[in-house]
C-alpha positions as CSV (number, residue, x, y, z in Angstrom):
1,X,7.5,21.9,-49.5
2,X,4.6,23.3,-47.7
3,X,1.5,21.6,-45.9
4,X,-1.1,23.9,-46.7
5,X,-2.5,21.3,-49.8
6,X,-3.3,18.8,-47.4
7,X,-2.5,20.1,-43.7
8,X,-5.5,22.3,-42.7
9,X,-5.0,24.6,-39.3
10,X,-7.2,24.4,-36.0
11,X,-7.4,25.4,-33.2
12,X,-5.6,22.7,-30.9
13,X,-8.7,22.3,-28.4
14,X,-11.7,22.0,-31.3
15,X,-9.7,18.7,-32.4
16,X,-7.9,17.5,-28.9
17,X,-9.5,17.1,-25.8
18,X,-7.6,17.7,-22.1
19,X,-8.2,15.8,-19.2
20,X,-11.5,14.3,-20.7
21,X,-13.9,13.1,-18.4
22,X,-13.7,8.9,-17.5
23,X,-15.7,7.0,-14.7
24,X,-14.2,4.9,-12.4
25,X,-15.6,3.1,-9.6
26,X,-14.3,3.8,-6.2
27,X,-12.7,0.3,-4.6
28,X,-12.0,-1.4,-7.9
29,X,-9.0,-2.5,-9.1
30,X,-7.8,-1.0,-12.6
31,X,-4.5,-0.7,-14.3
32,X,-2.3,2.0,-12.5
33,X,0.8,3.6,-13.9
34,X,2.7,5.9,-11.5
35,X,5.8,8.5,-12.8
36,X,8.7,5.8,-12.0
37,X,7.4,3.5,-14.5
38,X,7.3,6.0,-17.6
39,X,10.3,5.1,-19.8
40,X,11.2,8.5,-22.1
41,X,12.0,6.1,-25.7
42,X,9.3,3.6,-25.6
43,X,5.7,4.2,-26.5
44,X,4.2,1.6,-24.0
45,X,5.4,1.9,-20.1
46,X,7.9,-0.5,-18.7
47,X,5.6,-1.7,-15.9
48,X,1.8,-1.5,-15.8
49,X,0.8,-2.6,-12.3
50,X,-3.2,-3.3,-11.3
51,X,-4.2,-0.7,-8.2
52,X,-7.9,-0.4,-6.1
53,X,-8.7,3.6,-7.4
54,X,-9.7,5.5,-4.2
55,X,-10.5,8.7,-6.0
56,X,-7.2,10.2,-6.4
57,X,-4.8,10.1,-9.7
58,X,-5.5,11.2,-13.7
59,X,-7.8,8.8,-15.2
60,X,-7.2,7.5,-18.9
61,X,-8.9,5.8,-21.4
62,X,-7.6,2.8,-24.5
63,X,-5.7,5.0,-26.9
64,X,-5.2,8.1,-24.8
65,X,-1.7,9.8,-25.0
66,X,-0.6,10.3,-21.7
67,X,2.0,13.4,-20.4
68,X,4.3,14.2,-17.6
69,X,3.5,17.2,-16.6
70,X,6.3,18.5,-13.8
71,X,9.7,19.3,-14.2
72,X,11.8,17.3,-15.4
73,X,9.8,14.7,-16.1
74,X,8.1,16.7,-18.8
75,X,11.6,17.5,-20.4
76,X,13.3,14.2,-19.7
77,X,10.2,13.3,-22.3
78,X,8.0,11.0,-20.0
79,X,5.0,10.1,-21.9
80,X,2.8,6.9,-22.7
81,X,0.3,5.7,-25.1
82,X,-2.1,3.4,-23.1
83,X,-3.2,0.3,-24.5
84,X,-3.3,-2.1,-21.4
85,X,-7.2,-2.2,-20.7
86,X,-9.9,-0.2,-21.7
87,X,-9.5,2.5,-18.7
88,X,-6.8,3.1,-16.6
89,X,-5.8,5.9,-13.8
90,X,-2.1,7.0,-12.4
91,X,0.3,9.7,-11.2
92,X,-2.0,13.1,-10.7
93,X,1.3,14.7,-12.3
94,X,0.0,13.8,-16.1
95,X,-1.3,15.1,-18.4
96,X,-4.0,13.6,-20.6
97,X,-5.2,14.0,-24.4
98,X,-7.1,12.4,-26.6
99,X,-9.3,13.0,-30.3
100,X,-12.2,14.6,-30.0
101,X,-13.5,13.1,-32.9
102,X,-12.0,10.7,-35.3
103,X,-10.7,13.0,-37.5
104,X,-8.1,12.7,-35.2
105,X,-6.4,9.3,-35.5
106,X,-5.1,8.0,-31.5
107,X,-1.5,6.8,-32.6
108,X,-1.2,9.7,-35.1
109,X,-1.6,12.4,-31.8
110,X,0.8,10.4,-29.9
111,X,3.5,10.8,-32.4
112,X,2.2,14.5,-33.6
113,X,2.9,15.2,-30.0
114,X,6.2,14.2,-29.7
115,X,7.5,16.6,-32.0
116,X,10.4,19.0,-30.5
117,X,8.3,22.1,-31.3
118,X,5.2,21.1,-29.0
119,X,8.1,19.8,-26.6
120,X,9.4,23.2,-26.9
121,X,5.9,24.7,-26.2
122,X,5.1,22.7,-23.4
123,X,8.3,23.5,-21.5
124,X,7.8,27.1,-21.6
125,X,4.6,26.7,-20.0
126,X,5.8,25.6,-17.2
127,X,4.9,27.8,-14.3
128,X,5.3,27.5,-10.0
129,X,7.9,27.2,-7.7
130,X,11.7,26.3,-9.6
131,X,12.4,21.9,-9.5
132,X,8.3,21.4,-9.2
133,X,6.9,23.8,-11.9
134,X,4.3,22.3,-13.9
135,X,2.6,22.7,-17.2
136,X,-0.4,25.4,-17.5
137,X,-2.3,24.5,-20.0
138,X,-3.7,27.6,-20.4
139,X,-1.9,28.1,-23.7
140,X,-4.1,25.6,-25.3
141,X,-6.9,27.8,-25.7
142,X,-5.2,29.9,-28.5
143,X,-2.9,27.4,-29.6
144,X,-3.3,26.4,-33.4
145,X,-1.9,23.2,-35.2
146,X,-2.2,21.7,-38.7
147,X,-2.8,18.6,-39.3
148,X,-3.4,16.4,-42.2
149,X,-6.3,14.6,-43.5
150,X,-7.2,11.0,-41.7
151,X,-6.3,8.9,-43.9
152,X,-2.6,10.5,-44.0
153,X,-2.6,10.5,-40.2
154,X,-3.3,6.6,-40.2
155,X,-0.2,6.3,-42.8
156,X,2.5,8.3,-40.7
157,X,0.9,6.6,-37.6
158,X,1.4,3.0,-38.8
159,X,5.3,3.6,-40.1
160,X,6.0,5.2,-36.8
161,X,4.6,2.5,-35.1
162,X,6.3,-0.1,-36.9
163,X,9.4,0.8,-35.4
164,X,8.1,1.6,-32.1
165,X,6.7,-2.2,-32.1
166,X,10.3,-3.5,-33.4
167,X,11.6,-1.5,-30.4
168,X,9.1,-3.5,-27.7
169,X,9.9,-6.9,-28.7
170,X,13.8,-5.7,-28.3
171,X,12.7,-4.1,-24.7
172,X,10.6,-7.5,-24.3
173,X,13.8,-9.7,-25.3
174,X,15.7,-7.5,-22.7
175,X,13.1,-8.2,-20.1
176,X,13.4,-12.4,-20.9
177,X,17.0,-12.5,-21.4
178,X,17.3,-10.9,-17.4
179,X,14.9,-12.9,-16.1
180,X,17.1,-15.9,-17.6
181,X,20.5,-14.3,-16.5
182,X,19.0,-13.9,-12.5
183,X,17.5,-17.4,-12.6
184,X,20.9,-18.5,-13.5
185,X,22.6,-16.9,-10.8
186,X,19.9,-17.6,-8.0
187,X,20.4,-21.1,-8.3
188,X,23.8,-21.4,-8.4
189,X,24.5,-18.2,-5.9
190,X,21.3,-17.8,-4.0
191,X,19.9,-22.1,-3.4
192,X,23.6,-23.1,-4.1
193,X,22.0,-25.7,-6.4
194,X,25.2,-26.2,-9.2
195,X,26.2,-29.2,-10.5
196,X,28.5,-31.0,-7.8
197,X,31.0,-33.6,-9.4
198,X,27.6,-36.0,-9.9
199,X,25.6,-33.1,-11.9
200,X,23.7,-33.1,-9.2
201,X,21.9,-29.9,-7.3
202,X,25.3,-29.1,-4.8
203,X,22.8,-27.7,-1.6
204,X,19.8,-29.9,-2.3
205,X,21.8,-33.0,-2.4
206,X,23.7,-32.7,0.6
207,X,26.5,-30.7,-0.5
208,X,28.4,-29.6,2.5
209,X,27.9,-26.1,4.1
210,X,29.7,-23.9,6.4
211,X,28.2,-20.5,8.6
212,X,29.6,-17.2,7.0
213,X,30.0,-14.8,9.6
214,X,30.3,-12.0,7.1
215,X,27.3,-13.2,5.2
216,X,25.3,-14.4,8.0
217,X,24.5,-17.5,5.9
218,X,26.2,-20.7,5.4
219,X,27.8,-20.7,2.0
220,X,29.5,-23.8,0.0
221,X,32.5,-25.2,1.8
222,X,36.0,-23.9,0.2
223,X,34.4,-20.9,-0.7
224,X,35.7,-17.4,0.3
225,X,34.1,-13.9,0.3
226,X,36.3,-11.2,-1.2
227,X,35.8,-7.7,-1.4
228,X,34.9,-6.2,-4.9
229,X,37.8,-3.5,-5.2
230,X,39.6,-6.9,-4.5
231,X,38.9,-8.2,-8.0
232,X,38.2,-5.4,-10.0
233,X,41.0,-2.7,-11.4
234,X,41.0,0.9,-9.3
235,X,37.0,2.4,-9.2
236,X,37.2,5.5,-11.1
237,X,34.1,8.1,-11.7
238,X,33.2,10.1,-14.5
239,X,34.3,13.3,-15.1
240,X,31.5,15.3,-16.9
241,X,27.9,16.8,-15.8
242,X,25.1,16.9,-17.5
243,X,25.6,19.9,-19.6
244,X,27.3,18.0,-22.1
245,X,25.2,15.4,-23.4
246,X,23.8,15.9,-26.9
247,X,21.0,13.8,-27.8
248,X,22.4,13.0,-31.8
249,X,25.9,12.5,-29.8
250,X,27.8,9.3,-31.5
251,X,28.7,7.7,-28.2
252,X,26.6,6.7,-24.8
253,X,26.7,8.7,-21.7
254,X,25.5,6.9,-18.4
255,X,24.1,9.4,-16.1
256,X,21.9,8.7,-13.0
257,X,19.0,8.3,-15.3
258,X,17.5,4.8,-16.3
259,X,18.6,4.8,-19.8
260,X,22.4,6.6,-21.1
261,X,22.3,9.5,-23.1
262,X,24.2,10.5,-25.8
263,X,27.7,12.6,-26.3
264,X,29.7,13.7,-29.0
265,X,32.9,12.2,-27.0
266,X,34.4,9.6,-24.9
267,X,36.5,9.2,-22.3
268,X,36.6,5.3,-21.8
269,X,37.0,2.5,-24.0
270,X,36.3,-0.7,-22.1
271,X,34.3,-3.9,-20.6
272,X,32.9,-2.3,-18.0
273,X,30.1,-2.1,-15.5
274,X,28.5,1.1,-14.6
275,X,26.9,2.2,-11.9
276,X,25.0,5.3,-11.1
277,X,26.3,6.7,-7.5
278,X,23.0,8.7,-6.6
279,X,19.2,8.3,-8.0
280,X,17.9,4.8,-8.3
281,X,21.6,4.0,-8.3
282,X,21.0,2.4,-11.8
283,X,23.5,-0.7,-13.2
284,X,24.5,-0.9,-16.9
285,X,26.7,-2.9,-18.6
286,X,29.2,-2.2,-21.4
287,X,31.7,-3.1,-23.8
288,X,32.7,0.0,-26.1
289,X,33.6,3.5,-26.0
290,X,31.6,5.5,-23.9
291,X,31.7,8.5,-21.3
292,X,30.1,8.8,-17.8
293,X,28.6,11.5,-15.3
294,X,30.8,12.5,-12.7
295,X,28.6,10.6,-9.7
296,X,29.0,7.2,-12.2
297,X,31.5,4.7,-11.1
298,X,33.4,2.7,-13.7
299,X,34.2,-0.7,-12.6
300,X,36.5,-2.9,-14.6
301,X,37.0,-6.5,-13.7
302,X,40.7,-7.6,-13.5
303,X,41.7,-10.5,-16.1
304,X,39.7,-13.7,-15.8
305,X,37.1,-12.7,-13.3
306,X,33.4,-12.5,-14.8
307,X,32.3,-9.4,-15.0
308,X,28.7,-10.9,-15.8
309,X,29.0,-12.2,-12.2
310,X,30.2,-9.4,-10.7
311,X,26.8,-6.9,-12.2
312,X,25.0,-9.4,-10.9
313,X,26.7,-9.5,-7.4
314,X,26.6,-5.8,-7.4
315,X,23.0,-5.6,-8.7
316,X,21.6,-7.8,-5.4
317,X,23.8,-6.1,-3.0
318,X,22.2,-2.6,-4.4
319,X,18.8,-3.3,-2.0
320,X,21.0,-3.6,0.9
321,X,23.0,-0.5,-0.1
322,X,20.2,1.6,-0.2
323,X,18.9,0.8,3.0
324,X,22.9,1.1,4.7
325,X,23.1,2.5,8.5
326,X,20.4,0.6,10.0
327,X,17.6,1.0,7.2
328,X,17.9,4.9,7.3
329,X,17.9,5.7,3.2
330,X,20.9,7.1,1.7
331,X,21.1,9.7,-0.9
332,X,24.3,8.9,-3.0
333,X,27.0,6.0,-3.0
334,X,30.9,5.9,-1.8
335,X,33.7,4.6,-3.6
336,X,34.4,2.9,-0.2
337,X,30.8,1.4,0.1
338,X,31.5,0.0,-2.9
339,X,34.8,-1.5,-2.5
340,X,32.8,-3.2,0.0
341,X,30.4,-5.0,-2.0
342,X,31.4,-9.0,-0.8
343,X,31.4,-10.9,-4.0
344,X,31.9,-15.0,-4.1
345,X,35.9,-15.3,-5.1
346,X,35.3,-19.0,-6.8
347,X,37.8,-21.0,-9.4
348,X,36.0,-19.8,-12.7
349,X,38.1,-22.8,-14.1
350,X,35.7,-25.0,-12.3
351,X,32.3,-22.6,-13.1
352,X,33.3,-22.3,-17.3
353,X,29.7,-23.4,-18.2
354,X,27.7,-20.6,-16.0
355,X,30.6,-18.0,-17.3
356,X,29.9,-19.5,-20.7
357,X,26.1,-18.9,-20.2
358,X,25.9,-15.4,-18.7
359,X,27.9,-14.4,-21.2
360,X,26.0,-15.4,-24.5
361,X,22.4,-14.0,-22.5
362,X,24.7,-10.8,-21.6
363,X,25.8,-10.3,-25.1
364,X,22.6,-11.3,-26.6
365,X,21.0,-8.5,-24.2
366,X,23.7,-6.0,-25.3
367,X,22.9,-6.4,-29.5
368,X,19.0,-6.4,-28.7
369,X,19.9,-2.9,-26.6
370,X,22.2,-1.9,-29.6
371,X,19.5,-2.7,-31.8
372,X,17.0,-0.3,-29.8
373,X,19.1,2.6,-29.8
374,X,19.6,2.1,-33.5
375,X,15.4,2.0,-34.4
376,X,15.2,4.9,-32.0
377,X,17.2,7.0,-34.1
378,X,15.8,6.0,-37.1
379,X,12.5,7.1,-35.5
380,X,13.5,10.2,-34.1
381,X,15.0,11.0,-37.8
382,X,11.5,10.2,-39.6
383,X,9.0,12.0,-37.0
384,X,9.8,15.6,-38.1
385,X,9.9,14.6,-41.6
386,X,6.4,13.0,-41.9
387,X,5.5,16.0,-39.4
388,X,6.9,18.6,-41.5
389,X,5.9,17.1,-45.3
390,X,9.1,16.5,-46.1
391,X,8.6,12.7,-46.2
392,X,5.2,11.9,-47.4
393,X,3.8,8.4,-47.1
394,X,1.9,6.8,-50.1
395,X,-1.2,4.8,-49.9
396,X,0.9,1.7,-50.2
397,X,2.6,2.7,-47.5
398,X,5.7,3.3,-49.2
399,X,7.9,6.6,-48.3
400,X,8.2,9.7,-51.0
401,X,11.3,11.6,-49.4
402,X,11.6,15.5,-51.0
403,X,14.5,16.6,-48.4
404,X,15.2,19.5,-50.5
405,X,12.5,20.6,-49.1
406,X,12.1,24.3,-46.5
């Protein structure tokens, strides 16, 4: 079906602007969102701090559509719509736009933008040196679009969004149901404040404690430290790069980035932790068929041992193996350092209520994570469609599919 009854062509700069032109005042404190901080599914960004501007970074507005604009940011499909104050500033690597007038709905751009062929467009504008090129927007100047009439843009904008909101309180849920999991396991790992025989806080009440050499702390008396690789079945890594993730794939692929990706294959099928050996050395949990990059280490927990405990003793020793060999930084993670990790070896016989618990908040986080991926798709299926005409939205909101459709 073609567009041309109610998609009308312009030139992309006499309905978009680039870069537009916002005042900020030199000293204040504004909201400030730096690269790191960008997810690549979710249309708001995972952390919006509050920085004094000093002149430097990309100023935004309420509404803008924000960009990365380096390699491979910009393909990894960094990108923001800001909504967190009425201006904002952050990385100088993005790139801005917003509607020139409002014939241009905001949201509307946001998810006009996101379609593959302007992807597509983008990326081979990239120009510099190779691992820091960047976007010249050059292109822009001759670069035509069609888009439909404002009331049409609203329609597409608000079904879109929809999902994108069901996807935030699912990243949101995540977010709470950590925050529960780690208080869990301060008190009872960090303060040493579980229930003694009395149900009573074991430290705070006088519960005996003994120095740890090892530690450097004094830890509950009758426990021992183990290694990891001591509880866990042999580490293995992954075996594939890169190359072979396919973003409709059927299965998840845990790379070094912050979320997996997908592949058409798998090579485990397990309750396992994952974690990535170089990067942000990244920590996923779980419990399926899935396949791993070949610097991702697969750790299975040997029969009754928690593995909830264990990504959780893993996650707080990742700080001090980044900073390893006397606070110098290191680049990437060995199977040995991780053998290493020590890990509490305590009678889960004895702890079956916190197992219990980190459980349920662990599985609760991994259908709420399932649940994401599953509205992402569903997303990613419809934005072409409603780009392209092929699913038209009625004034009630209600979808008119015609896939048969060119």
């Amino acid at each position: 079906m073609s567009n041309s009854d109610s998609w009308t062509k312009y030139l992309f700069l006499d309905k978009i602007l680039l870069n537009h032109h916002v005042s900020l005042q030199k000293g204040v404190k504004y909201p400030f969102v730096d690269m790191p901080s960008v997810g690549i599914s979710s249309r708001a960004p995972e952390r919006v701090g509050y920085k004094k501007y000093t002149g430097s970074g990309v100023k935004f507005c309420r509404n803008d559509t924000i960009i990365a604009r380096i390699e491979p940011c910009l393909q990894n499909g960094k990108r923001f719509y800001f909504c967190e104050g009425d201006v904002g500033f952050g990385s100088t690597e993005f790139i801005v736009f917003t509607p020139k007038d409002k014939s241009v709905d905001p949201m509307f751009l946001f998810y006009f933008l996101k379609q593959e062929k302007i992807n597509n467009r983008l990326e081979s504008a990239l120009a510099g040196t190779s691992g820091r090129r960047r976007v010249d927007t050059s292109f822009l100047n001759s670069y035509k679009v069609e888009l439909p009439k404002t009331d049409t843009q609203r329609r597409i904008a608000s079904i879109l969004a929809s999902i994108d909101d069901k996807i935030e309180l699912n990243r949101k849920l995540n977010h709470n149901l950590e925050a529960m999991a780690q208080a869990l396991y301060d008190y009872w790992f960090v303060q040493f404040d579980f229930p003694d025989e009395n149900g009573r806080p074991y430290k705070s009440s006088g519960g005996k404690m003994v120095w740890n050499e090892q530690l450097k702390r004094e830890i509950p008396e009758g426990w021992a430290i183990r290694k990891l690789g001591e509880l866990v079945e042999p580490i293995i890594t992954g075996k594939l790069d890169a190359n072979y993730e396919n973003e409709n794939g059927k299965y998840p692929f845990f790379t070094c980035s912050a979320a997996p990706m997908r592949i058409d294959s798998y090579s485990f099928d397990a309750d396992a932790i994952i974690l990535a050996g170089n990067g942000s050395f990244y920590i996923f949990d779980y419990h399926g068929k899935f396949d791993a990059y070949q610097r991702n280490y697969v750790i299975i927990p040997k029969p009754r041992i928690s593995k909830q405990y264990l990504y959780m003793a893993i996650e707080e020793n990742i700080r001090l193996l980044k900073n390893k060999a006397q606070g110098s930084i290191i680049k990437f993670l060995t199977k040995g350092m991780i053998e290493d990790i020590p890990v509490f070896n305590i009678d889960w016989g004895h702890f079956l209520c916190l197992h219990n618990a980190l459980k349920k908040l662990f599985e609760r986080r991994f259908l709420a994570q399932q649940e994401k991926h599953q509205l992402t798709v569903m997303r990613d299926f419809l934005l072409p469609l409603l780009m392209n005409g092929q699913v038209q939205v009625r004034p009630q909101g209600e979808l008119n599919y015609d896939l048969a459709s060119d």
